[in-house]
C-alpha positions as CSV (number, residue, x, y, z in Angstrom):
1,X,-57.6,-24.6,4.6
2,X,-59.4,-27.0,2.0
3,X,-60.9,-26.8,-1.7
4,X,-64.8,-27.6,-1.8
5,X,-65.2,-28.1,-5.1
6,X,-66.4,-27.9,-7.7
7,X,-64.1,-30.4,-9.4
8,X,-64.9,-29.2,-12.9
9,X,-66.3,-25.7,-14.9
10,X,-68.1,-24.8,-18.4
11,X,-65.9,-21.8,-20.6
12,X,-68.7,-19.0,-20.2
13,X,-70.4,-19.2,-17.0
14,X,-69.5,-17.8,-13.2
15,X,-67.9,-20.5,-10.7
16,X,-68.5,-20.5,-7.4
17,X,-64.8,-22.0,-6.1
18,X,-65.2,-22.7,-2.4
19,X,-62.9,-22.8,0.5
20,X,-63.0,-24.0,4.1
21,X,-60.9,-22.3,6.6
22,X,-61.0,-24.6,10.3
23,X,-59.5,-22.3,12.9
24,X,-58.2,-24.7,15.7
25,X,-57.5,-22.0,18.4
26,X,-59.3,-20.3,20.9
27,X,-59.8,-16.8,19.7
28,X,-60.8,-15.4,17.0
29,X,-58.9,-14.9,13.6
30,X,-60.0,-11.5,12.3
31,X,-59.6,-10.2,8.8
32,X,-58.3,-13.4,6.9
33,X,-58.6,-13.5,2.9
34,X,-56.8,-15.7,0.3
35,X,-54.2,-14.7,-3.1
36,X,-54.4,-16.7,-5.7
37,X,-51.3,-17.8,-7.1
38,X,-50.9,-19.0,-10.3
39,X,-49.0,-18.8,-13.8
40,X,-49.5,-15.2,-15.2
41,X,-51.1,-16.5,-17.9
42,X,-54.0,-18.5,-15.7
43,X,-57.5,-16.4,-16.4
44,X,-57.0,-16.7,-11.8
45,X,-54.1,-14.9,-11.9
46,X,-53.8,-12.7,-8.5
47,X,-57.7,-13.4,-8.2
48,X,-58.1,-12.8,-4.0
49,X,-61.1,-14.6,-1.9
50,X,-62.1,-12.1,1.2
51,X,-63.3,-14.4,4.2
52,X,-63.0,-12.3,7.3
53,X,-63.4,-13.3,10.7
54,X,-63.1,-17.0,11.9
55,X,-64.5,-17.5,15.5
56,X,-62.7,-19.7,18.0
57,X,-62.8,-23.9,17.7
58,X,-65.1,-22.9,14.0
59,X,-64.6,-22.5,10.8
60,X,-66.1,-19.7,7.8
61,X,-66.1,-20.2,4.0
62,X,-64.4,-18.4,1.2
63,X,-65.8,-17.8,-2.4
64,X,-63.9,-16.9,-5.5
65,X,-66.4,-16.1,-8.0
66,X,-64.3,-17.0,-11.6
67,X,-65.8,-15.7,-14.3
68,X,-64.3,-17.9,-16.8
69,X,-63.8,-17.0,-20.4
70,X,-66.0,-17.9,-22.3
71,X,-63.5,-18.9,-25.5
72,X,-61.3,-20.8,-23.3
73,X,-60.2,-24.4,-24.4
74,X,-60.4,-27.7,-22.7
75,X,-58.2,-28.7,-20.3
76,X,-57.3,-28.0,-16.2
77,X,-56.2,-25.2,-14.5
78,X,-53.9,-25.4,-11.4
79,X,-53.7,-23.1,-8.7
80,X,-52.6,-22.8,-5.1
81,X,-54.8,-20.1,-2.3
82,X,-52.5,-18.8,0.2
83,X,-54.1,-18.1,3.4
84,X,-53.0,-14.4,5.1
85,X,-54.6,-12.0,7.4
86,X,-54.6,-8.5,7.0
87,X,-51.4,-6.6,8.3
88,X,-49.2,-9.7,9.2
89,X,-46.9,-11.2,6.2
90,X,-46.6,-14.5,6.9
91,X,-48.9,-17.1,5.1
92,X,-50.6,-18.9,7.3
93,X,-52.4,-22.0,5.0
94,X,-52.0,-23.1,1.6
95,X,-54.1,-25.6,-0.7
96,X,-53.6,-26.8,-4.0
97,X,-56.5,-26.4,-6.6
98,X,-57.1,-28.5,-9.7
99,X,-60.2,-27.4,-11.9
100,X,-61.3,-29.2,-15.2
101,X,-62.4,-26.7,-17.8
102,X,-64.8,-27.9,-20.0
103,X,-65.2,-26.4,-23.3
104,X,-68.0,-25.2,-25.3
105,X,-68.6,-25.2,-28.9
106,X,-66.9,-22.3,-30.8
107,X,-67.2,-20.4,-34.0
108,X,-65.0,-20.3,-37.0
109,X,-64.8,-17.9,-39.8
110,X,-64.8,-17.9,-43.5
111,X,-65.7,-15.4,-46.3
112,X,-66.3,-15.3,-49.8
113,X,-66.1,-12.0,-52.0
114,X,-66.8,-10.3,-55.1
115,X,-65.9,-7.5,-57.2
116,X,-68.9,-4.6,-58.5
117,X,-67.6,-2.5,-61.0
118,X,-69.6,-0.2,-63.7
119,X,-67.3,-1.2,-66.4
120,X,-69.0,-4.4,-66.6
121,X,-65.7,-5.9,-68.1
122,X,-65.6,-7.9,-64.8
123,X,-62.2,-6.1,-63.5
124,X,-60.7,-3.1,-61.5
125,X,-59.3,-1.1,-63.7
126,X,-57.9,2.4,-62.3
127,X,-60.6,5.3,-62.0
128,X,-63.6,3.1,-61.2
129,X,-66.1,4.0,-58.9
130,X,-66.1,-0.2,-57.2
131,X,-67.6,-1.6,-54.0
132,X,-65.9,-4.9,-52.9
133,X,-68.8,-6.8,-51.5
134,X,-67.5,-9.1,-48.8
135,X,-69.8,-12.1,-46.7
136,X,-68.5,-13.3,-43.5
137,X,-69.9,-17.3,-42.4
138,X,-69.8,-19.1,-39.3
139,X,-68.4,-22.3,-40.3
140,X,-68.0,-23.4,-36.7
141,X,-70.4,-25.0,-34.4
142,X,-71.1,-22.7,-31.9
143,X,-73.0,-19.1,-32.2
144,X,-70.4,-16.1,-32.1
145,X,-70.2,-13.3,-29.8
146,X,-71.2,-9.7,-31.9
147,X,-67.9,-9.4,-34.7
148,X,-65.7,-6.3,-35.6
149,X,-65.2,-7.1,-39.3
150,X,-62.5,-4.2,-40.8
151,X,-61.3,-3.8,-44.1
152,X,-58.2,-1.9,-45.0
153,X,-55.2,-0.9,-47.1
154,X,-51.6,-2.8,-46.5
155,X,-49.2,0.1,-45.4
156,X,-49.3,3.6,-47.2
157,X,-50.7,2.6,-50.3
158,X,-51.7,6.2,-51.5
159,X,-53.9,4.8,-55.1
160,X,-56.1,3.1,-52.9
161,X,-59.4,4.7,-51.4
162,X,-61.7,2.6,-49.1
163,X,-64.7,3.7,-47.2
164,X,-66.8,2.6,-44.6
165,X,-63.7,0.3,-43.7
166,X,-65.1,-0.8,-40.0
167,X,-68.4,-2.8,-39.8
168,X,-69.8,-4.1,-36.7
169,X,-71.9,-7.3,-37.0
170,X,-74.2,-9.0,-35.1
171,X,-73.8,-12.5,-33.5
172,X,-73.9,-15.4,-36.0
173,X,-75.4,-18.3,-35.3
174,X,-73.7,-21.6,-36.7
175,X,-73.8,-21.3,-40.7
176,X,-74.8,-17.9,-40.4
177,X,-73.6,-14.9,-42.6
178,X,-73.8,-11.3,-43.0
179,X,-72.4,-9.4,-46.0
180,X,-70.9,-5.8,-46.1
181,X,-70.0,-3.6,-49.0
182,X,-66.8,-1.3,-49.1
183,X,-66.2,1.5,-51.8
184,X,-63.4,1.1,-53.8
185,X,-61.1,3.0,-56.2
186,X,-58.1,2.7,-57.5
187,X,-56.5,6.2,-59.0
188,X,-54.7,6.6,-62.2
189,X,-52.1,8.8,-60.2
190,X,-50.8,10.4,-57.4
191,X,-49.8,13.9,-56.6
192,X,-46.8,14.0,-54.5
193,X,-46.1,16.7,-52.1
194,X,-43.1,18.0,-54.4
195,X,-46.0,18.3,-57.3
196,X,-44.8,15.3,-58.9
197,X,-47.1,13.8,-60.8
198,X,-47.2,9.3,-60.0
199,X,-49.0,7.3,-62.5
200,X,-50.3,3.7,-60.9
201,X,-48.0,0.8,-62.4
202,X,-49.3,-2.1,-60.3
203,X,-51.0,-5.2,-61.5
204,X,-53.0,-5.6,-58.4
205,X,-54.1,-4.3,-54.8
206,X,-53.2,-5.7,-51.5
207,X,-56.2,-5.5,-48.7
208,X,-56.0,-6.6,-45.1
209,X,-59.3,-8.6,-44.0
210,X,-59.5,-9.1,-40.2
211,X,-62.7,-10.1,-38.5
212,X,-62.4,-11.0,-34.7
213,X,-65.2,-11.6,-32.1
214,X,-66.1,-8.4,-30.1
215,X,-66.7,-9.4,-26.3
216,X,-68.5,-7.0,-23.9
217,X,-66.4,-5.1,-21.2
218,X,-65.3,-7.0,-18.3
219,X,-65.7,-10.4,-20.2
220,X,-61.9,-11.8,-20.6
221,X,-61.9,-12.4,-24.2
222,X,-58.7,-14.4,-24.9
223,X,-58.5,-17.2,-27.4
224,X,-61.3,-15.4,-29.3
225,X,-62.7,-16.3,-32.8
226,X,-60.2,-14.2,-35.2
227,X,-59.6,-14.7,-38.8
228,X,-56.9,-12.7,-40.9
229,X,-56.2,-12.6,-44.6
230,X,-54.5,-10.4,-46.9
231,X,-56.9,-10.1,-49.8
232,X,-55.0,-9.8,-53.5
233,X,-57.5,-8.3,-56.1
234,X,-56.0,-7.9,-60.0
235,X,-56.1,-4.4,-62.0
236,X,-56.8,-4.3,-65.2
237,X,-57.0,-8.0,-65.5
238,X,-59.8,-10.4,-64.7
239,X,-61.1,-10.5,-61.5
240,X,-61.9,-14.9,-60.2
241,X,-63.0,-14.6,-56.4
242,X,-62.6,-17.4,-54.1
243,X,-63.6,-18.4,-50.9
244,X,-61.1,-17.6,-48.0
245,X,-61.5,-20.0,-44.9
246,X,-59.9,-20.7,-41.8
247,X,-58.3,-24.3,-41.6
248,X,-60.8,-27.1,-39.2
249,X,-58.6,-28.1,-36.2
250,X,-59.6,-30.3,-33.4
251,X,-58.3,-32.2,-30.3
252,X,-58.6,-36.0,-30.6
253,X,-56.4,-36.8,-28.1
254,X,-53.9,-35.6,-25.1
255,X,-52.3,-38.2,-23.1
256,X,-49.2,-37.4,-20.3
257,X,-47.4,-40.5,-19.3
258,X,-43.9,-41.4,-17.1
259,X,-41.2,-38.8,-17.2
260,X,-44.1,-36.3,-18.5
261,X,-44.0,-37.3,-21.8
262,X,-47.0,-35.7,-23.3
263,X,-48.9,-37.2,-26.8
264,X,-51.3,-34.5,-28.6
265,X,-53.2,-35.5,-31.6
266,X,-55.2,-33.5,-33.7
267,X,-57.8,-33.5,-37.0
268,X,-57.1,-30.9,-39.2
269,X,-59.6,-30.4,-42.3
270,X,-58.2,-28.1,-45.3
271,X,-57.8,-29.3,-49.1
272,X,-55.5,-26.0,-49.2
273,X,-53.3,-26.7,-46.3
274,X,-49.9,-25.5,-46.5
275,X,-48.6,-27.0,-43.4
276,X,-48.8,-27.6,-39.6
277,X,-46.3,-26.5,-36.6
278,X,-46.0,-26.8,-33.0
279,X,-44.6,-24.7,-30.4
280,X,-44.0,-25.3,-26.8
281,X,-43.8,-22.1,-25.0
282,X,-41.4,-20.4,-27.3
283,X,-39.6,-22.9,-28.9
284,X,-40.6,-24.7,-32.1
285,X,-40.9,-28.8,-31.4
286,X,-42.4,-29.9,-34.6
287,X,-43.1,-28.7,-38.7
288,X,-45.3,-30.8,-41.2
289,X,-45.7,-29.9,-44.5
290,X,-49.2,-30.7,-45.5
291,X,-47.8,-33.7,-48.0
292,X,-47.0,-35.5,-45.4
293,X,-50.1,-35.8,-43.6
294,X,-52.4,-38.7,-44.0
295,X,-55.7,-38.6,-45.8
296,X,-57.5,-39.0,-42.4
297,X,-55.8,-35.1,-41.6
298,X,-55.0,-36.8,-38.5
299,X,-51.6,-35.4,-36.7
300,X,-49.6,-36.7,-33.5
301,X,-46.5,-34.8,-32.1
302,X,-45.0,-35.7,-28.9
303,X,-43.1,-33.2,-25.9
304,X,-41.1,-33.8,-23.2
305,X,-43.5,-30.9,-20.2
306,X,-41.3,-28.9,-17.8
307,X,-43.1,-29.0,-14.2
308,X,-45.7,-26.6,-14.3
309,X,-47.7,-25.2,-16.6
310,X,-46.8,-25.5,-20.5
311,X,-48.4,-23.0,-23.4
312,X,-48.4,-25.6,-26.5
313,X,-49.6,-24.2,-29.7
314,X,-50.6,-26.0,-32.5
315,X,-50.3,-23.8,-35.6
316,X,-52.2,-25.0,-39.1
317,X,-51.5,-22.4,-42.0
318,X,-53.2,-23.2,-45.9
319,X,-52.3,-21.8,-48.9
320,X,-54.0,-18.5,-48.7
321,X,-52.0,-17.7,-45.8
322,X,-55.1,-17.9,-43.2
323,X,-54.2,-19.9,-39.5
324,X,-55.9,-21.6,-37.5
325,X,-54.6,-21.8,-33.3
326,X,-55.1,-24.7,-30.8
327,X,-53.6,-23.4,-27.9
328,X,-53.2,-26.1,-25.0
329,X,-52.2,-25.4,-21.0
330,X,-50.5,-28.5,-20.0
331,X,-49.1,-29.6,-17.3
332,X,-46.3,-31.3,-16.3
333,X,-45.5,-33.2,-12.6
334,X,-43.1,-32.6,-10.1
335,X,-41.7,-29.0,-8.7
336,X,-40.2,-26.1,-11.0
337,X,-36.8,-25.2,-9.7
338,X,-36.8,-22.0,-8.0
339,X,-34.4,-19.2,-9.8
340,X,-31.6,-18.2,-7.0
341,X,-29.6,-14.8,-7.2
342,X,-26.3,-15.1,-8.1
343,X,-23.9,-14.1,-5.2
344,X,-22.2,-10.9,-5.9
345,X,-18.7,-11.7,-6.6
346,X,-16.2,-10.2,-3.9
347,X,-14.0,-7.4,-4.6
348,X,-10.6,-7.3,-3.9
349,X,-9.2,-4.6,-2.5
350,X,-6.3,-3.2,-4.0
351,X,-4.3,-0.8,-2.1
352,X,-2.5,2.0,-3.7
353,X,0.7,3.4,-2.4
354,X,0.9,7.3,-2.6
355,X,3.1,8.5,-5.3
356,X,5.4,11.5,-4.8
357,X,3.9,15.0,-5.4
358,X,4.6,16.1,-8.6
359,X,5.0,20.2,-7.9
């Protein structure tokens, strides 16, 4: 059993990944196919290859057709193919697979918004028929899959009113917007169930913002353009919109040397950045606050990769509370150790004598 190739494939289109079974024996080898096994979190997870019949002294080839995600971020996936045939257990071939991934250029989302109110006093004051008129951009260099742009209240905030929260937009090119507008109102009060009378107190509203690329069925959408912000809009006090955007974060570098020590470095772009963390699979390796990283934005960290497959996640978070993710698959030499079962401890028997009967 061998890989053919190819060596290396682009996030978004369908792979042909091609195997070569040889059988050396002199009969047939009837109803062969291939697993796929990988890290549960590889897009090939428990992918199979059907391959059928091999004829005596000749050989057939497999296909595995992976579509691969079309968000999914530079790197390599490893895999191994298990050979079986149908109805026996034991494997009969295995191959290890190593495919580059080659990225393709991705959105990024930012909006800016603003308050319409009939007052004309340029605030929300309780009572008001508003609209909260939101734009969505594309800051990022590649076009976006269609969006799912909703608007709605933190928790059970019963003064609030919204309509039309849910909007769904169509793909945006790079530097491309589209803007929505949401009714809004605020009440003076709230009627309890009890009949109690609750005036509003607050000095501002809390929204949730959450835009997200919508992918059609079948197409694995992880690692997806998202953008989340809680939105904070005064009452009864002057209303000053900014622009909310995600932080810029890019790979610059990824280098595994001896003893898998593993350098990552990255560019991150944001005047408001808060700060910057890293975390390999669930533990945190690294914080930065944002003062301490150079006017280039440039940002090294360095991890010690268990054999296998490691989820590192570079996290950047700004001022406004909005992320940006870099999630990298990397991997690290040598063989994972296998978990064993614990031996069941041995009991000892104890023998009890018979006690007199108690009449």
């Amino acid at each position: 059993l061998t890989y053919s190739g190819p060596a290396a494939v682009t996030a978004g289109e369908t792979a042909s990944l091609t195997f070569q079974i040889a059988n050396a024996a002199g009969v047939d080898l009837g109803r062969l196919y291939g697993v796929v096994k990988a890290d549960k979190f590889s897009p090939l997870w428990e992918d199979e290859v059907v391959i059928g019949v091999v004829p005596p002294k000749g050989s057939a080839t497999g296909t595995l057709n992976f579509k691969v995600p079309p968000r999914l971020y530079g790197g390599e996936e490893r895999f191994n193919l298990e050979l079986f045939q149908d109805g026996r257990s034991e494997r009969l071939a295995s191959v290890p697979v190593r495919v580059q991934i080659q990225p393709v250029a991705r959105p990024r989302f930012s909006y800016t918004w603003r308050l319409e109110e009939p007052g004309g006093d340029g605030q929300l004051n309780p009572g008001e028929a508003a609209a909260l008129q939101l734009t969505l951009k594309n800051d990022g260099e590649g076009t976006s899959a269609k969006i799912d742009l909703r608007v709605f209240k933190e928790g059970e905030d019963h003064f609030v009113q919204l309509s039309d929260t849910r909007s769904k937009l169509e793909p945006l090119a790079k530097g491309g917007t589209a803007t929505v507008k949401i009714p809004l109102t605020v009440k003076k009060e709230w009627l309890r169930s009890d009949k109690t009378v609750m005036p509003f107190t607050g000095d501002a509203i809390k929204l949730l913002v959450r835009a997200e690329e919508r992918f059609d069925e079948g197409i694995d959408g992880r690692y997806r353009a998202t953008m989340f912000n809680t939105l904070t809009i005064p009452v009864n006090a002057p209303v000053v919109p900014h622009a909310i955007a995600q932080p810029a974060m890019v790979l610059v570098a990824n280098t595994i040397g001896a003893d898998n020590a593993a350098t990552v470095t990255v560019k991150v772009v944001d005047p408001g950045l808060k700060f910057l963390t890293v975390f390999q699979d669930e533990d945190k390796t690294a914080l930065l606050p944002a003062a301490k990283l150079g006017a280039d934005g440039l940002f090294t960290t360095t991890l010690t990769l268990k054999p296998g497959a490691n989820s590192v996640r570079i996290v950047a978070i700004d001022q406004d509370d909005v992320d940006e993710v870099l999630p990298l698959r990397l991997w690290g030499e040598g063989t994972k150790p296998e978990k064993t079962a614990a031996k069941p401890e041995a009991k000892m028997k104890v023998q009890v004598e018979a006690g007199p009967v108690i009449p």
